[in-house]
N, C-alpha and C positions, 0 to 999 in steps of 0.2 A: 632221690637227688637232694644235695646238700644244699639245695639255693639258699634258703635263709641265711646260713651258713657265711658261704662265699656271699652273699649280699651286705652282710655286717662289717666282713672286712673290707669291700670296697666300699658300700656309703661312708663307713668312718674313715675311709683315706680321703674320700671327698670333701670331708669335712678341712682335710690338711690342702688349705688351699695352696826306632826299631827299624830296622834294618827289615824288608822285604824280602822271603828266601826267593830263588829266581826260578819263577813260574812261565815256563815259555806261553800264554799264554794269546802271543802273537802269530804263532804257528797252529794253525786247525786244522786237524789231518783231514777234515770231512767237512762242506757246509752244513749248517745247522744242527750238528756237537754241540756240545755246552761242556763248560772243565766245571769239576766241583773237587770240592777238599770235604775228608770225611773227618780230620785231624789238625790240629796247629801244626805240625811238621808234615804233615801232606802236600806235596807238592803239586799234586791236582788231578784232576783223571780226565779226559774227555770221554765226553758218552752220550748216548742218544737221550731225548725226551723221556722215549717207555723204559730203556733202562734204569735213568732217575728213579723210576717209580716201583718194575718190579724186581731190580738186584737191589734197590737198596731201600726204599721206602716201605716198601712189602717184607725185606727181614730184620724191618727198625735199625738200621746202620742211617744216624743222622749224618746228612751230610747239608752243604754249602752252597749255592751255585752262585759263584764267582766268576763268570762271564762277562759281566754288564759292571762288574768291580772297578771304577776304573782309580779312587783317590788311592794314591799310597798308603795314609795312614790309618784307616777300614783297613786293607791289605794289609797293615804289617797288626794291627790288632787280631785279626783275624787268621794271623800265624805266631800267635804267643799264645802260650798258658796259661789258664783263667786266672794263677794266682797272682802274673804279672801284669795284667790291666786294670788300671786307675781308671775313673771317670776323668775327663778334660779338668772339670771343676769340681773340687770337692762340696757338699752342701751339708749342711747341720740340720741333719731331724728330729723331731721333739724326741725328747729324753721319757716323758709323759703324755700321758690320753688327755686330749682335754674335747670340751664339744660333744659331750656323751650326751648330754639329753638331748641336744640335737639329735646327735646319729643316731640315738635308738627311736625317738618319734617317725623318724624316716624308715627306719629299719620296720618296724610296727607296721607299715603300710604296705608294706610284700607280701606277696601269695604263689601258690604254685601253677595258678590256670592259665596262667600266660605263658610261663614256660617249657606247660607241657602242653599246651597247643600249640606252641612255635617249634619245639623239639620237633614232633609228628610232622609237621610243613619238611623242616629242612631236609629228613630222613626220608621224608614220601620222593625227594627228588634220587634220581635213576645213583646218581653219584653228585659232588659238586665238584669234579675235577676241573682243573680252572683252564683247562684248554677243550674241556667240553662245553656243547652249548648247555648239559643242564649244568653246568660250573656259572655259565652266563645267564643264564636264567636264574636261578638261587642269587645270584648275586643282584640280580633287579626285585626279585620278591624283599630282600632284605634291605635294599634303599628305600623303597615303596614301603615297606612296614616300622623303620627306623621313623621315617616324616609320619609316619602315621604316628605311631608313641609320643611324641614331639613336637605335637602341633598345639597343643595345650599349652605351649610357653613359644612364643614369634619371636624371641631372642635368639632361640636353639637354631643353628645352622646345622643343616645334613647336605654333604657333598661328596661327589664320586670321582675317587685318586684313580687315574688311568695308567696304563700298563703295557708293555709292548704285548703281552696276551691280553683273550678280549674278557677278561676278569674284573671289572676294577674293584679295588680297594671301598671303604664306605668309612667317612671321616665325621663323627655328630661334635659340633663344639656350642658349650654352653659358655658365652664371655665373661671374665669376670673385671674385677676395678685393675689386676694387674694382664700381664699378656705374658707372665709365665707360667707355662704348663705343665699341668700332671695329668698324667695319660693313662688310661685301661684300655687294654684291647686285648685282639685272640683272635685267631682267625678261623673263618668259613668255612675254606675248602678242605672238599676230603679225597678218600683216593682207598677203595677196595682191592689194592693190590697190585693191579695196572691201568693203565689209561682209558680199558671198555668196561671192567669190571663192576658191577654193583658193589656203591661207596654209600652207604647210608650216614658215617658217622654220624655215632648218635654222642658217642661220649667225645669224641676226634673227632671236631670239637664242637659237635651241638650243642653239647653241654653248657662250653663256655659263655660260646655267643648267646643262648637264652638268659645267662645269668647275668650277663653286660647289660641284654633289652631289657632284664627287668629293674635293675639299678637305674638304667637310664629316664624309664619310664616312671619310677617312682620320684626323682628326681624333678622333672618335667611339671609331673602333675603338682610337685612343689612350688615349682615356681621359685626353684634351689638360684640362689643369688649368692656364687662361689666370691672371694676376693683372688686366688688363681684361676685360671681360664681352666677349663676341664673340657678333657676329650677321649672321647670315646671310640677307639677305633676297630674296625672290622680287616682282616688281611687277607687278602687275593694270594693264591699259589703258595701258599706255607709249605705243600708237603711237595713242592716243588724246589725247594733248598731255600725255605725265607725270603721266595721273590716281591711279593706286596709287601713287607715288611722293609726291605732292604731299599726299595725305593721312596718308600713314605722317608724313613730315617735319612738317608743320603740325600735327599730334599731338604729337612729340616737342620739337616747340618750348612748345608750350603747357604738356606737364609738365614741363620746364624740364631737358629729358635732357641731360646730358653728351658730346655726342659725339666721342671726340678724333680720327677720322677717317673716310672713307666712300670705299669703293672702288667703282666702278661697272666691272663686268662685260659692257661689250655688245660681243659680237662677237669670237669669238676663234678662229674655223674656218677663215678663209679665208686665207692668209698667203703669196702670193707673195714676197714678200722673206723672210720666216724669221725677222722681228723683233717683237717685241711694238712698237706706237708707243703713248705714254704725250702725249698731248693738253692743250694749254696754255692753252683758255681756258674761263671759267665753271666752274674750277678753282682749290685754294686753291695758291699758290704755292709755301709750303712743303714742303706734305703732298706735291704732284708734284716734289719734286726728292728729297724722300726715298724714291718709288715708285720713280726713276729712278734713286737710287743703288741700290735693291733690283736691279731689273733685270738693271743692271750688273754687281754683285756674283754673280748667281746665274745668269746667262743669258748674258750680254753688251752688245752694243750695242743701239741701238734706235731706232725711227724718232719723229719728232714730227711734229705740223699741229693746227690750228684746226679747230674742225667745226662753230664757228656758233650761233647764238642756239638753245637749246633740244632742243642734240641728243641728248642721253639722259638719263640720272635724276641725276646728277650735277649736274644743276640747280635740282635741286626738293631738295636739301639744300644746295646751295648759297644759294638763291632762299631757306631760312629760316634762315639764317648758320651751317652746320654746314661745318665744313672739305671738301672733297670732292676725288678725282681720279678723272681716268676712263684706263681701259686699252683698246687698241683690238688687232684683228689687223692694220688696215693703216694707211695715210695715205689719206685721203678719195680720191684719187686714182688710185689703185690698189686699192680696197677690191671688195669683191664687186657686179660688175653685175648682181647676180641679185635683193638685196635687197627688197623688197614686191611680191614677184611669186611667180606658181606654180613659179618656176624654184630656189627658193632650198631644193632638196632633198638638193642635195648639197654636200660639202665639197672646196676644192681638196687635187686631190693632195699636192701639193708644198706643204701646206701642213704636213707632217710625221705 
């Protein structure tokens, strides 16, 4: 597992402190359907829960769940082309690294035994399906272990985003001298295929969420005093079309948050080539070439690809004009065959 790795690039970002197509969506052939779009020109499906999960999560077809959608302009983003969405507000990221002997003394204080003991937690539960009670339970071991990390700095708030499923969301904010935010998160929940199946993800997205706790944890025990407010957040129901994601965002749209970036977290365990790939679409442009100057800077080279309408939460703050990039372990391509299946229990070797 790359933690070091992906630790590097996120400490040193912490250092950085249309016309709607018409979606009848008023018409539900069925109580409790859900529509989702698996495309920007998809005009939307309705479908069950378990279907969500095993026609199309089970054979990696990302999709949407755009039920609970209600602003127009989410909805008309979320029916355009990656290359035709702008962030609301453009912002200027450094051109250069600066804060390096910070971020490496920070960096310098990571290890791997925290996040391969919290791996083993996440994976030990039955699935973390976020309409399961072990979805619900996972979700309270990782509140409960976030306030643990975090108790070493009384500044650090940890709070639980609630959900019309009993999943919530898991929000860590370190305050800084301003209240605009730069964000990492990735979400919890996993899904072996259908709704009873054994979901161990270990890389989808154990992975993630271990290399967040350890960032955050390293962080904490610093007594890291950001000038932008940093937050760290955990997502309820991802493999359920970006539902904790979509609500956390469309909240902070609504209070009018400041967000000056959004890193997305999914997948950072399985790495046959040994490179972070930092991913180009449904992404803000800027905000990924200054990830990729990080990478650079702290790691080396790095792999790139496309992953497609709706593939992980980096779109649902994209989807309400917040800048966003996503970080991956591999290129789609080479990524882990294990993914939404009972098989996703362990980590490649050679993946460090």
């Amino acid at each position: 597992m790359r933690v070091q790795c992906y630790l590097a690039a996120l400490l040193s970002i912490a250092t950085f402190a249309l016309a709607v197509p018409a979606i009848d969506s008023a018409v539900k052939p069925n109580a409790g359907l859900r529509l989702i779009k698996t495309s920007a020109t998809d005009q939307g499906t309705w479908v069950t829960e378990d279907d969500k999960i095993s026609n199309y999560a089970a054979k990696k077809i990302a999709f949407v769940d755009i039920t609970d959608i209600k602003d127009p302009e989410t909805l008309a983003r979320l029916s355009s082309p990656s290359a035709d969405i702008a962030p609301v507000a453009a912002i200027a990221y450094p051109t250069t690294l600066s804060h390096q002997t910070e971020a490496n003394a920070l960096i310098a204080k990571t290890n791997t035994n925290g996040p391969q003991s919290w791996l083993m937690t996440l994976t030990n539960f039955y699935n973390r399906y976020y309409r399961s009670t072990y979805g619900t339970q996972a979700s309270t071991w990782l509140f409960n272990t976030v306030k643990s990390l975090t108790a070493s700095n009384p500044s650090i708030t940890v709070t639980q985003f609630p959900h019309s499923f009993s999943q919530p969301s898991i929000i860590a904010r370190i305050p800084g001298t301003s209240s605009n935010l730069i964000i990492v998160g990735g979400h919890f929940d996993s899904t072996g295929g259908s709704s009873t199946a054994r979901g161990p993800g270990a890389d989808d997205n154990g992975s993630g969420v271990v290399t967040i706790l350890e960032a955050l944890r390293v962080l904490s025990d610093a007594k890291y005093a950001p000038k932008n407010t940093l937050e760290f957040h955990f997502y309820a129901g991802e493999e359920g079309g970006l539902l904790g994601s979509a609500d956390v965002y469309a909240q902070y749209k609504s209070a009018r948050k400041n967000v000056l970036a959004f890193v997305n977290q999914d997948m950072t365990g399985y790495s046959p080539s040994g490179k972070i790939s930092v991913y180009n679409d449904y992404v803000d442009t800027s905000l990924t070439a200054y990830v990729r100057r990080i990478v650079s800077g702290y790691i080396g080279s790095s792999t790139s690809d496309s992953c497609g309408y709706a593939c992980g939460d980096h779109a649902s703050a994209n989807a309400n004009g917040f800048p966003a990039a996503y970080v991956c372990d591999e290129p789609d391509q080479t990524s882990s065959p294990y993914i939404h299946s009972s098989r996703d229990y362990a980590l490649d070797t050679r993946a460090g």
